[in-house]
C-alpha positions, 0 to 999 in steps of 0.5 A, a space after each residue: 517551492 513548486 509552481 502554484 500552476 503545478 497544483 492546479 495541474 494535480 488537481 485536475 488529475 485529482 478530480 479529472 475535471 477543470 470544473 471541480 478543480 477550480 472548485 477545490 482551489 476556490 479559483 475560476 475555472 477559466 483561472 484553471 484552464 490559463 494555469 493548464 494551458 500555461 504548462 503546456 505551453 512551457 513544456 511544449 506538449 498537450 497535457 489533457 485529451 478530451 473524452 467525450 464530456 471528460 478528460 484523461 492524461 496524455 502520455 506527456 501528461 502522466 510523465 508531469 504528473 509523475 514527476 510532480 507528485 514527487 516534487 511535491 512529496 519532496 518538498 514536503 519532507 525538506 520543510 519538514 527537515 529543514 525546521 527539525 535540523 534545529 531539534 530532532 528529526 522525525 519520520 512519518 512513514 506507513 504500514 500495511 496492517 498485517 506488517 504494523 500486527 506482526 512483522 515490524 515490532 523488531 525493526 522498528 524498535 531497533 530504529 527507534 534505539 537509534 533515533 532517540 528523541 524523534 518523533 516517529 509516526 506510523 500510519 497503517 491502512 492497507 496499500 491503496 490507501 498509503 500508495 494515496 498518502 504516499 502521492 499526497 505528501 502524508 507519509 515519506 515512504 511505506 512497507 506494503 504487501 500490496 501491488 504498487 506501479 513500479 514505474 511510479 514508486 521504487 522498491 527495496 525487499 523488507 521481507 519474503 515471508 510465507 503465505 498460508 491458509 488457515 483454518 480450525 485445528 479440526 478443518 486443518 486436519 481435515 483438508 491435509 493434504 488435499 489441494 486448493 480447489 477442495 477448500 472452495 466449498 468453505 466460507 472464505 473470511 477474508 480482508 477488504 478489498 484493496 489490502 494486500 493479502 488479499 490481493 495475494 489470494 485473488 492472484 493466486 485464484 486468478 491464476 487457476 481459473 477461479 474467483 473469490 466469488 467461488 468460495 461457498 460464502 464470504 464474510 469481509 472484514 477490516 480487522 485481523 484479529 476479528 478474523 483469526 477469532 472467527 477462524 477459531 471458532 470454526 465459522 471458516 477458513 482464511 489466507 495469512 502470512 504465517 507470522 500472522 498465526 505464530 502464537 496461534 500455532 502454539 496454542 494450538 487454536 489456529 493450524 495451517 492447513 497443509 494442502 499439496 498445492 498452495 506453496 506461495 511466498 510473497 514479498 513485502 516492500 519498503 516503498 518511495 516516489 521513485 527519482 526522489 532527491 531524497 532517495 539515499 536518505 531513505 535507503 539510509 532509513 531502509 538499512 536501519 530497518 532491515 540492520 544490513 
Protein backbone atom coordinates (compact mmCIF):
# COMPACT_ATOMS: atom_id res chain seq x y z
CA UNK A 1 0.00 0.00 0.00
CA UNK A 2 1.53 3.42 -0.94
CA UNK A 3 2.78 5.78 1.86
CA UNK A 4 -0.18 8.41 2.48
CA UNK A 5 2.79 11.02 2.74
CA UNK A 6 3.16 9.92 -1.10
CA UNK A 7 -0.45 11.08 -1.78
CA UNK A 8 0.01 14.32 -0.41
CA UNK A 9 3.18 14.36 -2.54
CA UNK A 10 1.07 14.04 -5.65
CA UNK A 11 -1.40 16.27 -4.58
CA UNK A 12 0.81 19.02 -4.37
CA UNK A 13 1.88 18.27 -8.12
CA UNK A 14 -1.92 18.29 -8.52
CA UNK A 15 -2.42 21.65 -7.78
CA UNK A 16 1.31 23.00 -7.30
CA UNK A 17 0.26 24.55 -4.30
CA UNK A 18 0.49 23.27 -0.34
CA UNK A 19 -2.49 25.56 0.51
CA UNK A 20 -5.04 23.74 -1.74
CA UNK A 21 -3.30 20.27 -1.29
CA UNK A 22 -4.03 20.29 2.27
CA UNK A 23 -7.34 21.32 1.12
CA UNK A 24 -8.24 18.64 -1.22
CA UNK A 25 -6.86 15.97 1.51
CA UNK A 26 -8.90 17.89 4.51
CA UNK A 27 -5.57 18.08 6.33
CA UNK A 28 -3.47 21.32 7.47
CA UNK A 29 -1.40 22.84 5.34
CA UNK A 30 1.54 22.58 8.09
CA UNK A 31 0.47 18.49 7.90
CA UNK A 32 1.30 18.96 4.27
CA UNK A 33 4.68 20.67 4.45
CA UNK A 34 6.02 17.72 7.69
CA UNK A 35 4.60 14.73 4.97
CA UNK A 36 6.77 16.92 2.24
CA UNK A 37 9.68 17.62 4.23
CA UNK A 38 9.32 13.84 5.61
CA UNK A 39 10.16 12.35 1.66
CA UNK A 40 12.70 14.71 1.55
CA UNK A 41 14.34 14.02 4.22
CA UNK A 42 13.98 10.01 3.16
CA UNK A 43 15.10 10.17 0.02
CA UNK A 44 18.00 12.87 0.50
CA UNK A 45 16.99 15.60 -1.98
CA UNK A 46 14.80 18.91 -2.41
CA UNK A 47 11.78 17.85 -3.93
CA UNK A 48 9.83 21.46 -4.53
CA UNK A 49 11.95 24.93 -5.46
CA UNK A 50 10.20 28.31 -4.73
CA UNK A 51 9.05 30.64 -7.62
CA UNK A 52 8.18 33.58 -6.77
CA UNK A 53 4.87 33.02 -4.76
CA UNK A 54 4.69 29.52 -6.24
CA UNK A 55 6.27 26.47 -6.62
CA UNK A 56 7.79 23.75 -9.31
CA UNK A 57 9.15 20.32 -9.24
CA UNK A 58 13.02 19.84 -8.78
CA UNK A 59 14.87 17.37 -11.32
CA UNK A 60 14.59 14.71 -8.31
CA UNK A 61 11.09 15.68 -7.86
CA UNK A 62 9.70 15.11 -11.18
CA UNK A 63 11.66 11.57 -10.99
CA UNK A 64 9.37 10.89 -7.43
CA UNK A 65 6.45 11.81 -9.13
CA UNK A 66 7.00 9.77 -12.12
CA UNK A 67 7.86 6.73 -10.22
CA UNK A 68 4.82 7.62 -7.86
CA UNK A 69 2.09 7.81 -10.19
CA UNK A 70 3.20 4.47 -11.45
CA UNK A 71 3.13 2.85 -8.18
CA UNK A 72 -0.09 3.99 -7.97
CA UNK A 73 -1.57 3.12 -11.16
CA UNK A 74 -0.06 -0.32 -10.10
CA UNK A 75 -1.66 -0.56 -6.99
CA UNK A 76 -4.79 -0.03 -8.40
CA UNK A 77 -4.72 -2.75 -11.11
CA UNK A 78 -3.45 -5.36 -8.20
CA UNK A 79 -6.55 -4.60 -6.11
CA UNK A 80 -8.44 -5.02 -8.69
CA UNK A 81 -6.97 -8.51 -9.66
CA UNK A 82 -6.45 -9.74 -6.63
CA UNK A 83 -10.56 -9.44 -5.99
CA UNK A 84 -11.36 -10.62 -9.65
CA UNK A 85 -8.81 -13.81 -9.41
CA UNK A 86 -11.90 -15.30 -7.61
CA UNK A 87 -14.34 -14.43 -10.44
CA UNK A 88 -13.37 -13.06 -13.76
CA UNK A 89 -11.14 -10.68 -14.53
CA UNK A 90 -11.59 -7.12 -16.09
CA UNK A 91 -10.15 -4.51 -18.05
CA UNK A 92 -10.60 -0.73 -18.07
CA UNK A 93 -8.65 0.68 -20.81
CA UNK A 94 -9.13 3.91 -23.13
CA UNK A 95 -9.53 5.15 -26.69
CA UNK A 96 -8.91 8.12 -28.43
CA UNK A 97 -12.28 8.58 -30.30
CA UNK A 98 -11.12 8.44 -34.05
CA UNK A 99 -9.64 4.73 -32.60
CA UNK A 100 -13.07 3.69 -30.55
CA UNK A 101 -15.23 4.86 -34.33
CA UNK A 102 -13.23 3.25 -36.69
CA UNK A 103 -10.21 1.07 -35.89
CA UNK A 104 -10.94 -0.99 -32.82
CA UNK A 105 -14.34 -3.21 -33.57
CA UNK A 106 -11.95 -6.30 -34.91
CA UNK A 107 -9.56 -6.31 -32.31
CA UNK A 108 -11.53 -5.77 -29.61
CA UNK A 109 -14.05 -8.33 -30.56
CA UNK A 110 -11.50 -10.72 -31.07
CA UNK A 111 -10.08 -10.01 -27.35
CA UNK A 112 -13.54 -10.13 -26.00
CA UNK A 113 -13.82 -13.88 -27.73
CA UNK A 114 -10.87 -14.69 -25.80
CA UNK A 115 -12.03 -13.21 -22.47
CA UNK A 116 -15.72 -14.45 -21.83
CA UNK A 117 -17.41 -13.33 -18.84
CA UNK A 118 -15.02 -10.36 -17.96
CA UNK A 119 -15.93 -7.12 -17.77
CA UNK A 120 -14.40 -4.99 -20.44
CA UNK A 121 -14.69 -1.34 -20.05
CA UNK A 122 -13.51 1.26 -22.60
CA UNK A 123 -13.43 4.74 -22.05
CA UNK A 124 -12.87 7.33 -24.93
CA UNK A 125 -11.87 10.79 -24.72
CA UNK A 126 -8.88 12.22 -26.78
CA UNK A 127 -5.23 11.77 -25.70
CA UNK A 128 -4.99 14.58 -22.94
CA UNK A 129 -7.68 13.31 -21.21
CA UNK A 130 -6.63 9.51 -21.14
CA UNK A 131 -2.99 10.46 -20.60
CA UNK A 132 -4.76 12.24 -17.17
CA UNK A 133 -6.82 8.89 -16.18
CA UNK A 134 -3.86 7.13 -17.16
CA UNK A 135 -1.86 8.88 -14.10
CA UNK A 136 -4.88 8.92 -11.97
CA UNK A 137 -5.42 5.12 -11.95
CA UNK A 138 -8.72 5.39 -14.40
CA UNK A 139 -7.91 3.10 -16.93
CA UNK A 140 -4.77 0.60 -17.06
CA UNK A 141 -3.34 1.46 -20.52
CA UNK A 142 -4.66 3.29 -23.85
CA UNK A 143 -4.49 3.47 -27.70
CA UNK A 144 -3.94 7.17 -28.71
CA UNK A 145 -3.34 9.15 -31.58
CA UNK A 146 -1.78 11.70 -29.86
CA UNK A 147 1.44 13.01 -28.54
CA UNK A 148 2.43 11.47 -25.05
CA UNK A 149 6.03 12.13 -23.06
CA UNK A 150 8.14 8.87 -23.97
CA UNK A 151 9.86 9.27 -20.67
CA UNK A 152 6.74 8.77 -18.82
CA UNK A 153 4.66 6.27 -20.71
CA UNK A 154 5.91 3.11 -22.82
CA UNK A 155 4.85 2.52 -26.33
CA UNK A 156 4.00 -0.35 -28.40
CA UNK A 157 2.74 0.23 -32.51
CA UNK A 158 -1.32 -0.61 -32.66
CA UNK A 159 -1.20 0.72 -36.19
CA UNK A 160 0.29 2.86 -38.98
CA UNK A 161 -2.63 4.18 -40.57
CA UNK A 162 -2.90 6.71 -43.62
CA UNK A 163 -3.68 10.52 -42.64
CA UNK A 164 -5.68 12.66 -45.48
CA UNK A 165 -7.52 15.52 -46.29
CA UNK A 166 -11.21 15.31 -47.02
CA UNK A 167 -13.67 17.38 -48.57
CA UNK A 168 -16.84 17.26 -51.00
CA UNK A 169 -16.50 14.93 -53.92
CA UNK A 170 -16.99 18.61 -56.00
CA UNK A 171 -13.78 20.19 -53.91
CA UNK A 172 -12.01 16.64 -54.30
CA UNK A 173 -11.84 17.29 -57.72
CA UNK A 174 -11.34 20.66 -57.62
CA UNK A 175 -8.04 20.74 -55.47
CA UNK A 176 -6.45 17.35 -57.34
CA UNK A 177 -3.38 17.67 -57.61
CA UNK A 178 -2.48 20.82 -56.04
CA UNK A 179 -0.53 21.36 -52.85
CA UNK A 180 -1.50 22.12 -49.34
CA UNK A 181 -0.84 25.86 -49.20
CA UNK A 182 -3.99 26.30 -51.80
CA UNK A 183 -6.43 24.58 -49.28
CA UNK A 184 -5.58 27.25 -47.04
CA UNK A 185 -8.29 29.38 -48.41
CA UNK A 186 -11.31 27.01 -47.20
CA UNK A 187 -12.75 26.56 -43.89
CA UNK A 188 -11.02 24.26 -41.97
CA UNK A 189 -13.62 21.92 -39.49
CA UNK A 190 -11.74 20.53 -37.39
CA UNK A 191 -11.49 18.71 -33.97
CA UNK A 192 -10.68 20.30 -30.23
CA UNK A 193 -8.03 21.09 -29.14
CA UNK A 194 -5.97 18.34 -27.49
CA UNK A 195 -7.40 15.36 -29.86
CA UNK A 196 -4.82 13.56 -31.81
CA UNK A 197 -5.62 14.08 -35.34
CA UNK A 198 -5.39 17.43 -34.86
CA UNK A 199 -2.40 17.78 -33.19
CA UNK A 200 -1.42 15.77 -36.46
CA UNK A 201 -2.58 18.67 -38.54
CA UNK A 202 -1.14 21.43 -36.60
CA UNK A 203 2.61 19.57 -36.91
CA UNK A 204 2.25 19.19 -40.29
CA UNK A 205 1.16 23.00 -40.45
CA UNK A 206 4.10 23.92 -37.90
CA UNK A 207 6.55 22.38 -40.26
CA UNK A 208 5.77 24.45 -43.51
CA UNK A 209 5.57 27.79 -41.67
CA UNK A 210 1.88 27.94 -41.20
CA UNK A 211 -0.82 27.88 -38.37
CA UNK A 212 -4.11 26.63 -38.07
CA UNK A 213 -5.36 30.24 -37.81
CA UNK A 214 -4.14 30.33 -41.44
CA UNK A 215 -7.09 28.79 -42.80
CA UNK A 216 -9.88 31.36 -44.24
CA UNK A 217 -12.30 30.12 -41.21
CA UNK A 218 -12.47 27.33 -38.61
CA UNK A 219 -15.42 25.82 -37.33
CA UNK A 220 -14.24 23.48 -33.87
CA UNK A 221 -16.25 20.58 -33.12
CA UNK A 222 -16.20 17.35 -30.68
CA UNK A 223 -17.73 14.78 -32.68
CA UNK A 224 -16.62 12.86 -35.76
CA UNK A 225 -19.67 12.06 -37.26
CA UNK A 226 -20.91 16.02 -37.17
CA UNK A 227 -17.85 16.98 -38.82
CA UNK A 228 -18.00 14.28 -41.79
CA UNK A 229 -21.73 15.58 -42.01
CA UNK A 230 -20.73 19.18 -42.29
CA UNK A 231 -17.83 18.05 -45.07
CA UNK A 232 -20.67 16.50 -46.91
CA UNK A 233 -22.69 19.21 -47.18
CA UNK A 234 -19.78 21.20 -48.89
CA UNK A 235 -19.34 23.82 -45.57
CA UNK A 236 -15.61 22.78 -45.92
CA UNK A 237 -12.82 20.58 -45.64
CA UNK A 238 -11.00 18.47 -43.12
CA UNK A 239 -8.11 16.05 -42.02
CA UNK A 240 -8.93 12.25 -40.97
CA UNK A 241 -7.33 9.18 -40.97
CA UNK A 242 -8.60 7.53 -43.91
CA UNK A 243 -10.33 4.65 -42.02
CA UNK A 244 -12.31 7.17 -40.79
CA UNK A 245 -14.21 7.82 -44.57
CA UNK A 246 -13.90 4.13 -45.74
CA UNK A 247 -17.96 4.02 -46.20
CA UNK A 248 -18.07 7.52 -47.27
CA UNK A 249 -15.56 6.81 -49.91
CA UNK A 250 -17.85 4.17 -51.24
CA UNK A 251 -20.81 6.04 -51.26
CA UNK A 252 -19.17 8.55 -52.86
CA UNK A 253 -20.24 11.56 -50.56
CA UNK A 254 -16.76 12.18 -48.79
CA UNK A 255 -13.21 11.85 -51.32
CA UNK A 256 -9.87 12.34 -50.31
CA UNK A 257 -8.53 15.33 -52.07
CA UNK A 258 -5.34 14.08 -53.51
CA UNK A 259 -3.00 17.12 -53.15
CA UNK A 260 0.85 16.20 -54.37
CA UNK A 261 2.06 17.47 -50.96
CA UNK A 262 0.62 15.98 -48.14
CA UNK A 263 1.70 12.20 -48.20
CA UNK A 264 1.50 11.84 -44.03
CA UNK A 265 1.18 8.21 -41.99
CA UNK A 266 0.80 8.41 -38.58
CA UNK A 267 1.19 5.82 -35.81
CA UNK A 268 -1.45 4.91 -33.23
CA UNK A 269 -0.05 3.79 -29.89
CA UNK A 270 -0.99 1.08 -27.44
CA UNK A 271 0.30 3.06 -23.99
CA UNK A 272 1.23 2.24 -20.20
CA UNK A 273 2.98 4.10 -17.21
CA UNK A 274 6.36 3.10 -18.18
CA UNK A 275 8.76 0.84 -15.44
CA UNK A 276 5.30 -0.66 -14.44
CA UNK A 277 5.32 -4.16 -12.49
CA UNK A 278 2.71 -4.84 -14.72
CA UNK A 279 4.14 -4.58 -17.80
CA UNK A 280 4.14 -8.16 -19.32
CA UNK A 281 0.67 -8.33 -18.43
CA UNK A 282 0.07 -5.66 -20.78
CA UNK A 283 2.07 -6.80 -23.73
CA UNK A 284 0.09 -9.96 -23.03
CA UNK A 285 -2.90 -7.79 -23.64
CA UNK A 286 -1.27 -5.64 -26.65
CA UNK A 287 -0.60 -9.29 -28.39
CA UNK A 288 -4.11 -10.28 -28.23
CA UNK A 289 -5.02 -7.23 -29.58
CA UNK A 290 -2.69 -6.80 -32.44
CA UNK A 291 -3.17 -11.12 -32.94
CA UNK A 292 0.71 -11.42 -33.07
Amino acid sequence: MQDYRMDTFLCVCKHMSFTDAAEELCITQPAVTQHIRFLERNYGVKLFDRRGRGIELTKAGQMLKNAATTMMNDERYLKDSMIEAQSNRSYIFGATLTVAEYMIAEPLTRFISNHEGSRIEMKVANTTQLLEQLDSGDIDFAIVEGNFPKSEYESLSFAKKEYVAVGSPRLALEYRGRVLDDLLSQTLISREEGSGSREILERELSSRGHSIQDFGNMIELGSIGLIKKMVQMDLGITFLYRDAIFENELAGNMAVIDIKDFDVYHEIAFIFRKNSVFRDDYLKIFSEFVDC
